[in-house]
N, C-alpha and C positions, 0 to 999 in steps of 0.2 A: 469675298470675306473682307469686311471692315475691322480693322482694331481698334477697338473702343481703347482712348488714349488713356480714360481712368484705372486702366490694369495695370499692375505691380509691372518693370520692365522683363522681369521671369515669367509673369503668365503672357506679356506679348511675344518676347522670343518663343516660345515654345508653340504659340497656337499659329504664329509662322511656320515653325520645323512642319506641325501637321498639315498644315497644307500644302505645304511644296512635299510632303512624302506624298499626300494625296493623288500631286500631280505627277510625280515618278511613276507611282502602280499604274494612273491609269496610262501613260507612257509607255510601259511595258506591255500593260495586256494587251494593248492598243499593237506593238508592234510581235506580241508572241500568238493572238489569236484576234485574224483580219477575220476571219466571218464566222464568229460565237456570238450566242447574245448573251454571254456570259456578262457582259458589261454593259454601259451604254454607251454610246458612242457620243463622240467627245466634239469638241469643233473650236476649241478654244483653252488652254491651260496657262494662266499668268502667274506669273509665283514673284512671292515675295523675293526682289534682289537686294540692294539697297538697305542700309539700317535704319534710313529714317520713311521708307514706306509702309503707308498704314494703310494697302487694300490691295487685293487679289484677288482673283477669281478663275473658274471654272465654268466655262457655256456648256451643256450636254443635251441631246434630243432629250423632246419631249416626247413620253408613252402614254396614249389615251388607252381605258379601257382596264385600266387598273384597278386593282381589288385592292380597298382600303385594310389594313391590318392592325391591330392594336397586342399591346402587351397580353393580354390577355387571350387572346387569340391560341390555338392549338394548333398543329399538322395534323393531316393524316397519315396512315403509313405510304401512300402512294406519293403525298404532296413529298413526306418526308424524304421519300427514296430520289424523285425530280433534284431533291436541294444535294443532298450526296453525292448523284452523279456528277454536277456542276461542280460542287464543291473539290471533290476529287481532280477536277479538270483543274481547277482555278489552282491546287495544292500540287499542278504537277509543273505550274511557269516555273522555267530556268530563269536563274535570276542570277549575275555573276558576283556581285557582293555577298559574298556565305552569311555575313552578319547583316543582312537591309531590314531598317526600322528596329533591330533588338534591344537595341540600349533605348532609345525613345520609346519604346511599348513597355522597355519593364518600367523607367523611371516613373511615366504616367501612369502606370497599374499599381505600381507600389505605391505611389501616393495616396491610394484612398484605403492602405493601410497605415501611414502614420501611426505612433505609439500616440498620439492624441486622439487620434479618430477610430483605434481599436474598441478602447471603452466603450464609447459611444450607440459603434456598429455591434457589440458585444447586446448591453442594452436594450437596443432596436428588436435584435432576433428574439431574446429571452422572452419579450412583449409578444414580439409573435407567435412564438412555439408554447409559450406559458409554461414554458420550465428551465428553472436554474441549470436541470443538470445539461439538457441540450446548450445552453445557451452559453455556459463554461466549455464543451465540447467545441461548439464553434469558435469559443475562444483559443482554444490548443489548435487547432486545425487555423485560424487567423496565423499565430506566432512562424508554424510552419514555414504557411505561407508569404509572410514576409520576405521570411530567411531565401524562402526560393526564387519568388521574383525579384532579388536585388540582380542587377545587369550582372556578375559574375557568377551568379551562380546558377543562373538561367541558361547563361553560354555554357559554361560545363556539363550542365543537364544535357541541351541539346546537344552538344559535340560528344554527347556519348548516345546517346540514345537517337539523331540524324534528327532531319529538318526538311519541313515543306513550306513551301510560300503561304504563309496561313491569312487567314482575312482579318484577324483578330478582333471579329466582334460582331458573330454571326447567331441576330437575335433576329425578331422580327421583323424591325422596321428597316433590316438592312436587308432585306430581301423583299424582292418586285415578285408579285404576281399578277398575269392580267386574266379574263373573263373569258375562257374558254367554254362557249356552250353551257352556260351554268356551272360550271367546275374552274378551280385556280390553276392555272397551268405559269410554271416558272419560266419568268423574263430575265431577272438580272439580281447580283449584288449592288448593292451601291456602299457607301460611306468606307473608303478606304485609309481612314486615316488611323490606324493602330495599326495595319500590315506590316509584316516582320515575317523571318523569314525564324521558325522556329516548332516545337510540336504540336503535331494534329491533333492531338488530344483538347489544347487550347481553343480550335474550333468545335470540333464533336462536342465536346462537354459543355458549349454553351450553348448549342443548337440543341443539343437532345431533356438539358432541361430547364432550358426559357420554353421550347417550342412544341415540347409531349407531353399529355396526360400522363399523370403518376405511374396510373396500368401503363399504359404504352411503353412508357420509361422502362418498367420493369418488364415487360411481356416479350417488347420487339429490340432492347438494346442490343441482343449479341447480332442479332438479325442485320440489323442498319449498319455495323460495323463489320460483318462479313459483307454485305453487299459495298458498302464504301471501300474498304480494302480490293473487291474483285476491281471495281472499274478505275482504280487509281492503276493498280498492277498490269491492267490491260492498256493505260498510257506509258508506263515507264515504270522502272524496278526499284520499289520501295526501298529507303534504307533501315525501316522494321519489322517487324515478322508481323501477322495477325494478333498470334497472343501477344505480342508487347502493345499492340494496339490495344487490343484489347485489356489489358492491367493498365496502360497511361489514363482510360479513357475513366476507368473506376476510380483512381487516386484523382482526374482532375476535378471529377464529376463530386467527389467527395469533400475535395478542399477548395476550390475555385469555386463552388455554385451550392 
């Protein structure tokens, strides 16, 4: 990573923090799971020390045979099930700071609610949905959401409701697939730099509606979330029940996406 010197010295400090958290996760995974392809394997982690270093970097294996993905892209229920099991894995690293990456994931999440940038994204959707009333809906459901991801009130969330090592920001192009026989079979996560140690729901609800058809959303949700909660529980004892899982997964599904 190069820092382009033209950035405010607030966007440089900060695109520093993400990459050296970058380089923590994969540190960790690296010493909590030696033979998963849950990740990639690393060969090189530089992190910014220094106040006046403007580059770091990260070496990782290269994986030939990958299936290219775009936004627009869907799962299937099979594909979808591969990413839950992992995910479940990757949601069970112990991690000894209770609080890793939470103030840096809400600061940066909360900034692209700004009471400047609400209007705006208020706006956008209305355009999209071609109605006031959703689009004012989105706006109550925005104000919410502020209120939630400011850093204290996130930790309270979580410290009542428990916490996993979330990936925070499991969409498609942070997930590898390579070319199984004609078929995606799942390689790895990548892009760790929102990782934070906070609710599952934060991952599920951005996997299940970046990555499913609307049917599927609605057809297979409770489905994906009993199967996620079985193979999380078959590594280690949840600190939520299913149904809290499942009620987190609908409120984030609701106000997050």
């Amino acid at each position: 990573m190069k820092i382009n010197s033209n950035f405010t010295p607030e966007m440089q400090e900060n695109l520093k923090k993400i990459h050296n958290l970058e380089c923590d996760v994969y540190k960790l995974l690296r010493e909590h799971f030696r033979s998963t392809n849950l990740k990639l394997q690393t060969y090189a982690l530089i992190k910014f020390v220094d106040e006046d270093d403007d580059s770091a970097y990260i070496v990782m294996e290269h994986v030939g045979n990958l299936v290219p993905t775009s936004v627009c892209d869907t799962l299937t229920k099979s594909e979808m099930e591969q990413v839950l099991e992992n995910l479940a894995l990757f949601h069970s690293t112990t991690c000894d700071d209770e609080h890793f990456g939470e103030e840096l994931f809400s600061n940066n999440v909360s900034g692209m609610f700004r009471d400047d940038l609400v209007p705006l994204t208020m706006k956008h959707l209305q355009k999209l949905t071609e109605s006031q009333e959703k689009g004012d809906t989105y706006g109550e459901a925005a104000k919410v959401l502020v209120n939630l991801l400011k850093a204290g009130e996130m930790r309270k969330f979580n410290d009542k409701y428990g916490r996993v090592f979330c990936h925070g920001d499991t969409w498609q192009s942070n997930i590898l697939f390579v070319n199984d026989n004609g078929t995606r079979k799942f390689r790895a996560f990548i892009d760790f730099q929102t990782t934070h140690t906070g609710n599952p729901a934060i991952d599920l609800a951005r996997l299940f509606c970046g990555c499913l058809t609307r049917k599927d959303l609605n057809d297979h949700t409770d489905h994906f979330l009993k199967f996620y909660y079985e193979k999380l529980s078959a590594i280690k004892q949840p600190q939520f029940s299913l149904e809290q899982a499942l009620i987190y997964n609908f409120v984030f599904c609701k106000f997050l996406f």
